[in-house]
Every structure is written in structure tokens, then in C-alpha cells.
C-alpha positions in Angstrom: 0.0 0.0 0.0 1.5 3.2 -1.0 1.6 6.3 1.2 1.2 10.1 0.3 3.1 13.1 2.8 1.3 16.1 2.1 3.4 19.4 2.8 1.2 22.0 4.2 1.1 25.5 3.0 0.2 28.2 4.7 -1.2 31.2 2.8 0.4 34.7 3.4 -2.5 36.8 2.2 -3.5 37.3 6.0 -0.5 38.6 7.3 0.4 40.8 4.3 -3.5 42.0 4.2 -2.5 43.0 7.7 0.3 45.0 7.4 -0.8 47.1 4.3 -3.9 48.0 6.2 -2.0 50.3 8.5 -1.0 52.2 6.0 -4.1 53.9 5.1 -4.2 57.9 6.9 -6.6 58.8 9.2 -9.0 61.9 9.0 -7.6 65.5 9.4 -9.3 66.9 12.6 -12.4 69.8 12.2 -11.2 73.1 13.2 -12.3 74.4 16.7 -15.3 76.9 16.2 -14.5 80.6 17.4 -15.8 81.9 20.7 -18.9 83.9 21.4 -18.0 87.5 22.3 -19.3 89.0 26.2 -21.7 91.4 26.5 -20.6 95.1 26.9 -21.0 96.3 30.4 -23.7 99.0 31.1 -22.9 102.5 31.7 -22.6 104.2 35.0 -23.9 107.9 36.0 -25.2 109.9 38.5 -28.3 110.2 36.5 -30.3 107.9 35.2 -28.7 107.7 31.8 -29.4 105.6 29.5 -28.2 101.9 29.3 -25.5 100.8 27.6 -25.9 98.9 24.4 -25.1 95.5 24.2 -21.9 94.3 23.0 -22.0 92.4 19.7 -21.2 88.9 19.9 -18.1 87.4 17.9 -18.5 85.3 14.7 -17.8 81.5 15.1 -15.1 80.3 13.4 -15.5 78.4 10.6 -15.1 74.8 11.0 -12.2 72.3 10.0 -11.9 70.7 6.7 -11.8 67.1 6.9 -8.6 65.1 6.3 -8.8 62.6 2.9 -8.8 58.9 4.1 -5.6 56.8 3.7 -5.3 55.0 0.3 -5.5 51.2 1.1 -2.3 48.9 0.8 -2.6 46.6 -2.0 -3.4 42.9 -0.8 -0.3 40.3 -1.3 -0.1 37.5 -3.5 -0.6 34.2 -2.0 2.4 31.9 -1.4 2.9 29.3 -4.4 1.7 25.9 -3.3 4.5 23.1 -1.8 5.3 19.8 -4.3 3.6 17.0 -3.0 6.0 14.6 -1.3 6.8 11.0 -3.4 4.6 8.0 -1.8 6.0 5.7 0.1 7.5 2.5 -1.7 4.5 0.1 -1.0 4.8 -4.0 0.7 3.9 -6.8 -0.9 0.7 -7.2 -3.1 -1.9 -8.9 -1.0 -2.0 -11.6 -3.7 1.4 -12.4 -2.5 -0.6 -13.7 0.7 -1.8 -16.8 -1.2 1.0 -18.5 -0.9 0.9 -17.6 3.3 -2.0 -18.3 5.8 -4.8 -18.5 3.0 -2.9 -19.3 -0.1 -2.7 -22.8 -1.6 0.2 -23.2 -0.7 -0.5 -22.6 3.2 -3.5 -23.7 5.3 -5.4 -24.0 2.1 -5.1 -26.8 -0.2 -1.4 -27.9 0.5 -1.9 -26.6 4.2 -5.4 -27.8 5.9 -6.7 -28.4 3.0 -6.2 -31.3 0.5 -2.8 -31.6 1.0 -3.2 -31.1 4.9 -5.0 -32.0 7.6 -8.2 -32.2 4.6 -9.0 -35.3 2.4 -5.8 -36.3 2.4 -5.4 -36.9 6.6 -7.6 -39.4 5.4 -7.2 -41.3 2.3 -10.3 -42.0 0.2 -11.2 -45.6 -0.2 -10.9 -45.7 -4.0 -10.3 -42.9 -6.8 -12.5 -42.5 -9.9 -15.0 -44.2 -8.2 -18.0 -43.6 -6.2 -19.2 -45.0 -2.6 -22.9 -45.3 -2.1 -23.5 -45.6 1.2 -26.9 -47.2 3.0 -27.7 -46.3 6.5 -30.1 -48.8 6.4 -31.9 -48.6 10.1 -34.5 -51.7 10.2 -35.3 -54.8 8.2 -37.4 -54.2 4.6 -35.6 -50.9 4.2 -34.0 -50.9 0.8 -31.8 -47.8 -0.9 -31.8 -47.5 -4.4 -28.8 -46.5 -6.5 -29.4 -45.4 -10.6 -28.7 -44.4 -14.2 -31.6 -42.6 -15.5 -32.3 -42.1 -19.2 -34.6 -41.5 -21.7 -36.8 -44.6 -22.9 -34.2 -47.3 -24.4 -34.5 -50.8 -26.0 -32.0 -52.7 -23.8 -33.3 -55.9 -24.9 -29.9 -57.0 -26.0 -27.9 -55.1 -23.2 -25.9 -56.7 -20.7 -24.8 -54.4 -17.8 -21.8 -55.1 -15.2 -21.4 -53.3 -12.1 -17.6 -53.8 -11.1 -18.3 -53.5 -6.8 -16.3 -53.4 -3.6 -18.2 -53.9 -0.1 -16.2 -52.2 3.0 -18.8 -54.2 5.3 -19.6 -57.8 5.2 -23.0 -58.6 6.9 -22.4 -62.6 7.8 -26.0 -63.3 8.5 -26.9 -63.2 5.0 -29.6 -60.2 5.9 -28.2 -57.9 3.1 -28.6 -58.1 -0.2 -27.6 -57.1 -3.1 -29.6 -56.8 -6.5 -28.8 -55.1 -9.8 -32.3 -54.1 -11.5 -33.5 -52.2 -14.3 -36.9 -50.1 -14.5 -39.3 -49.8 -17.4 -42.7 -48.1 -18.3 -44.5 -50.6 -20.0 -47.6 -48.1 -20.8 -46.0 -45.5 -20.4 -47.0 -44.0 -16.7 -46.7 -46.9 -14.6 -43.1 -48.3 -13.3 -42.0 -51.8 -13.5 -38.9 -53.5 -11.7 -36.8 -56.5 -13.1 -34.4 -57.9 -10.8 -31.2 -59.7 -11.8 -29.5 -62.2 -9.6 -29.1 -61.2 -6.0 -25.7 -61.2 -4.5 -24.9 -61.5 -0.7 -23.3 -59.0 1.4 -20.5 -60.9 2.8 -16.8 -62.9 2.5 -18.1 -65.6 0.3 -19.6 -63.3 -2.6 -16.8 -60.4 -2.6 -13.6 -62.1 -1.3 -12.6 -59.5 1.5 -13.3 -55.9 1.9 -10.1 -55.2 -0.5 -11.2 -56.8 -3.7 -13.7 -55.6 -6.6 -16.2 -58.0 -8.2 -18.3 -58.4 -11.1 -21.5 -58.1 -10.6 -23.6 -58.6 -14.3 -27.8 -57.6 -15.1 -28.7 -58.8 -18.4 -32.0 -57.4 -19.2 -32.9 -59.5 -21.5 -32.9 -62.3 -19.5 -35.0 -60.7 -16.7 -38.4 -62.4 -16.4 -40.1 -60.2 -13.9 -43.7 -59.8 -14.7 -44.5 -57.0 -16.2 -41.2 -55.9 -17.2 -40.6 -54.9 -21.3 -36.7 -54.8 -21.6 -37.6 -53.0 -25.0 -38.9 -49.6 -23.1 -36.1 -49.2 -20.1 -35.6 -46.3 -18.2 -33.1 -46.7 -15.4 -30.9 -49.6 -14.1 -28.7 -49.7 -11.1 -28.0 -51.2 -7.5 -30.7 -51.7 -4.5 -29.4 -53.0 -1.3 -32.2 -54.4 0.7 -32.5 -55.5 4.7 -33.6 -58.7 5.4 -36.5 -59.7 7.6 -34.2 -60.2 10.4 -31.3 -57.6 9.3 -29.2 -55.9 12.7 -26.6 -54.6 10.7 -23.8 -53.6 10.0 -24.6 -50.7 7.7 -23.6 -51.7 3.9 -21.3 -49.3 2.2 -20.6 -49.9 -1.3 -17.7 -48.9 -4.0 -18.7 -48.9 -7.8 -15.6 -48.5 -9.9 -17.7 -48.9 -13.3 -20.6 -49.8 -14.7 -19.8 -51.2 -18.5 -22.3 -52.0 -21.6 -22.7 -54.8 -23.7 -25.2 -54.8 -27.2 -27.4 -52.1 -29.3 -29.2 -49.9 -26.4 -26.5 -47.0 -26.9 -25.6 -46.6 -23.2 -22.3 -45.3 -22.7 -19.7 -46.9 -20.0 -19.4 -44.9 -16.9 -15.8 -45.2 -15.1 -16.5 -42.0 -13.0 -12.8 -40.3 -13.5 -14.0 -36.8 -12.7 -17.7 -37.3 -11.5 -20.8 -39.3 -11.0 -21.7 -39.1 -14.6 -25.5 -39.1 -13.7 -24.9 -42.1 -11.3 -27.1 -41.2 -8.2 -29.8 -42.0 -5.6 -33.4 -42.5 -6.5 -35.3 -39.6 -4.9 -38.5 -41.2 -5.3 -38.1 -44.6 -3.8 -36.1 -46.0 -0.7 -34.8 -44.1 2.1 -33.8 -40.6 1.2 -30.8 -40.9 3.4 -28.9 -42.8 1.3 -25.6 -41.1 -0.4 -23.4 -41.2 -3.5 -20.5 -39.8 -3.1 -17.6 -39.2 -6.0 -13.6 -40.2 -4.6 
């Protein structure tokens, strides 16, 4: 930030004003008038002779002509105003600060952020991928897990859902079912069901490894279902009658396409890609979330 010094100025048309004032003359003084004359005394006799006339009285004097005024001193010219003093040579930009407390390189992304004590402290479980978790909370709740489209013929369309399960559920109470939804009239919705997989060691492997996990709609014989008008396919992940837990958590690496339908693969390298939670069936408290 730069800084100005401002040299004051002071104006000498005060003090200059001041002095050339006293040089204007005063008035002259009037003349004094001229005194009245007495009265002559009366005249004395033995008689009674006549009175004396009264004196005459003097003229006044005429009075004094008045002195001219002084001629006024001529004002002076005002002082010439100082240079402005150079600014100050200013610190650093505050742009420079980005690399500091707030910058990227600080307590931001390589600081507390990202690179800090942010995702990184804690290391996703997979990359280019996403985790759908399901809080499910009793047994019959289900969470349900899409790709929505416009109407498609997927008669000839297999789909494989490459999965990873953080949480095995060893009672067999939580399963797993890839599905795809049509509109057979047009309004109402239909679900077709491929081949349920359990939630546990014997179907995944441990919590480390990804599996294969394959819907082909044209093999699904749900009643009611027409793989020629399909509208969505994904994951559900249902509780069983007797489910305790523990909440499933999923990873879906990619979800590939086989035939004519026109679907293209999703492998989720910088988003979901339309991949997300079905806000109109299941519990709403189920999440996708993109690593």
C-alpha cells in the first residue's frame, strides 16, 4: 500500500493583508469653532442715563476641513503551493498472501486443506470411483442406487457393475440386486431384478477386492417388465427380515455396456456421470459420493 506526505502551505494573504492596512491615513481633525464675544457692560452715572448697548457677539469660526482617508495597501499574492512529497514504496501485493495463511500453498489446499489435515489426513477408499452408502436402520428398508435415461431398447444389453463392499453382513440379511426399470404403458413403473448377491466374504472375497457383478436385461423375467422400453438400471441394497446390521457401504468402480441400447460406460474419473440415488423410492438418506 502506497503512502502520500502532504506538505502543508500556509497562505500569506493574511499577514500581508494585515500590514498594508495600517498604512491607510486617518481623517484630518475639524477646526475648533471661534468663541462667542461677552456682552458690553452698562454704563454708569449719576443720573439715570441711558443703558449701555449690548456688545455684539463674535462670529464662530469656521469649522475644519476634513482630512482625505488613507489609500488602502494593495493585498499580497498568495504563497505558491508546496510539491507533494513522493509516496511511500509500498509491501507486498496482498495476492502475495496466497501463498501464506490462505494461499494454496499454506493452510489451504497444500496446508489444511487437501494436502493437509483435509482429504488427504484421510485417504479415500478408491479414486474415480464412487461409494454409495446405505444407512439402512431396520429390516425391509431398501436404498436404491441409478442411471436414468430416456426410454431405451436394452433388450440386448448386458450391464456389469464392477463393486467393492467395506462391510460384510455374515448373517446373510443384506442383499444385493442389480435391477433395471421400465414403463411398459408409459406411466406406470416396472422393476426387473437380476440375480441377488450377498453382502458378505463368500460373494466379494474380503473388503479389498472388486467383483463383477452382471444384469442382463434381457434375461430378466419379472412380470410385467418390457426390456424394449427401459428407463433406469442400477444397485438396490435391501434388509432382510431379520437384518441388525452392519450398515452396507458400497464402491462402484464402473458400470460397462454390452449390445445395441446406446448406453455409454461410466468409469467415474471426474464425476458421478449421472450415477445417483433415486429420490422417489427408498430411504432418502442414502448417499453417492464421488472419490
Amino acid at each position: 500500500m502506497r503512502r502520500f506526505v502532504t506538505v502543508g502551505v500556509f497562505s500569506l494573504a493574511t499577514v500581508l493583508y494585515g500590514a498594508c492596512s495600517d498604512d491607510g491615513g486617518d481623517g484630518g481633525i475639524g477646526g475648533n469653532g471661534g468663541t462667542g464675544a461677552s456682552g458690553g457692560s452698562a454704563g454708569s452715572g449719576a443720573g439715570a442715563g441711558a443703558g449701555g448697548s449690548a456688545g455684539t457677539g463674535n462670529i464662530a469660526g469656521s469649522s475644519g476641513t476634513a482630512g482625505q482617508g488613507g489609500t488602502a495597501g494593495t493585498a499580497g499574492s498568495a504563497g505558491a503551493a508546496g510539491t507533494a512529497g513522493a509516496g511511500g514504496t509500498g509491501g507486498p501485493e496482498p495476492d502475495a498472501g496466497d501463498a501464506g495463511v490462505d494461499g494454496d500453498s499454506g493452510v489451504g489446499d497444500g496446508g489444511l486443506g487437501d494436502g493437509g489435515l483435509g482429504d488427504a489426513a484421510v485417504a479415500p477408499p478408491c479414486t474415480g470411483c464412487l461409494e454409495l452408502r446405505a444407512p439402512l436402520a431396520a429390516p425391509s428398508e431398501s436404498a436404491y442406487f441409478q442411471l436414468a435415461f430416456a426410454s431405451k431398447d436394452l433388450s440386448d444389453t448386458v450391464a456389469t457393475f464392477r463393486l467393492r463392499s467395506l462391510a460384510f453382513d455374515e448373517t446373510g440379511q443384506t442383499l444385493i440386486t442389480p435391477f433395471a426399470t421400465s414403463t411398459p404403458d408409459g406411466n406406470a413403473f416396472t422393476q426387473g431384478n437380476g440375480t441377488t448377491v450377498l453382502n458378505n466374504a463368500a460373494a466379494f472375497t474380503n473388503t479389498d477386492t472388486f467383483i463383477d457383478v452382471q444384469l442382463d436385461i434381457g434375461a430378466i423375467a419379472t412380470s410385467g417388465f418390457l426390456d424394449t422400453n427401459v428407463v433406469a438400471l442400477g444397485i438396490q441394497i435391501l434388509a432382510g427380515g431379520s437384518y441388525a446390521g452392519p450398515e452396507p457401504t458400497l464402491l462402484l468402480d464402473s458400470v460397462t455396456f454390452t449390445g445395441s441400447g446406446g448406453l455409454t460406460n461410466l468409469d467415474f474419473t471426474t464425476d458421478a456421470q449421472g450415477f445417483a440415488r433415486n429420490n422417489f423410492a427408498g430411504i432418502q438418506t442414502a448417499e453417492v459420493i464421488h472419490h
